[in-house]
N, C-alpha and C positions, 0 to 999 in steps of 0.2 A: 461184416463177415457173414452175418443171416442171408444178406441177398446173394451173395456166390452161389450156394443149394439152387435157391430158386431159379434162378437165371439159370443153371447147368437145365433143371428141370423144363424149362421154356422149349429150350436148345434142341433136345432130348425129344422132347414132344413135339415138333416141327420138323426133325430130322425122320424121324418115323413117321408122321405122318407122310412125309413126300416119299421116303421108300416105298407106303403102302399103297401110294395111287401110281407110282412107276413101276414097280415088280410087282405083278398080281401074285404070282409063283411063290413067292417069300411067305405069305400067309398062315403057312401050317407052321413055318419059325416063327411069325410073329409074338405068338401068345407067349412064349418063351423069353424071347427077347427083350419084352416090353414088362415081366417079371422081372427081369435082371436088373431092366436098368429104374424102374422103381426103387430096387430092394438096391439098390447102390446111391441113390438118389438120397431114401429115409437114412442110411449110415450119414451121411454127407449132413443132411440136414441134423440127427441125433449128437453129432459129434460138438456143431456151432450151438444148439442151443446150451447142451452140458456146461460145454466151458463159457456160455456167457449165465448159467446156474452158477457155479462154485467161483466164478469172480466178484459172486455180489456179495458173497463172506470174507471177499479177501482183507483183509487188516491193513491200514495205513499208518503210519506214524504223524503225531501231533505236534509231540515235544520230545524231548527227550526220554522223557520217563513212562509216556504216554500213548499209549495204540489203543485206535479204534478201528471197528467195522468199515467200512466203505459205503453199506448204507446208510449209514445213520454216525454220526460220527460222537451223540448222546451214549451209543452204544460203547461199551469199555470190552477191548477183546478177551476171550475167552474166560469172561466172567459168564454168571447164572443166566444171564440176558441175550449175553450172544451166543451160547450154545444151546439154547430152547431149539 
């Protein structure tokens, strides 16, 4: 899921650059354009790391009686330990 961002960004970067050596004209949009699609690019990228952050607390079941963390399965959910 990390490498979708990336790859969009490759894309992104390749695709402007060949606009910028065929329309010389475009230039004075550029600086503009190349704002945009950064500032769409870090959402894109802020969004996959986030949710692979809050998957690493997410709780698994053991046994029946029994849930733990996903990191660490020593970890008992939402005891003193796994909510530090």
């Amino acid at each position: 899921m990390l490498f979708l961002p990336l790859a969009i960004f490759c894309f992104i970067t390749l695709m402007w650059g060949i606009i910028l050596i065929t329309h010389i004209d475009w230039i004075k949009d550029f600086k503009r354009d190349i704002v945009i699609s950064i500032i769409s690019i870090l959402l894109l990228l802020h969004l996959a790391l986030m949710q692979s952050g809050i998957n690493a607390f997410r709780c698994v079941a053991i046994d029946r009686t029994l849930r733990a963390a996903l990191i660490g399965t020593d970890i008992e959910c939402y005891s003193s330990t796994h909510l530090k």
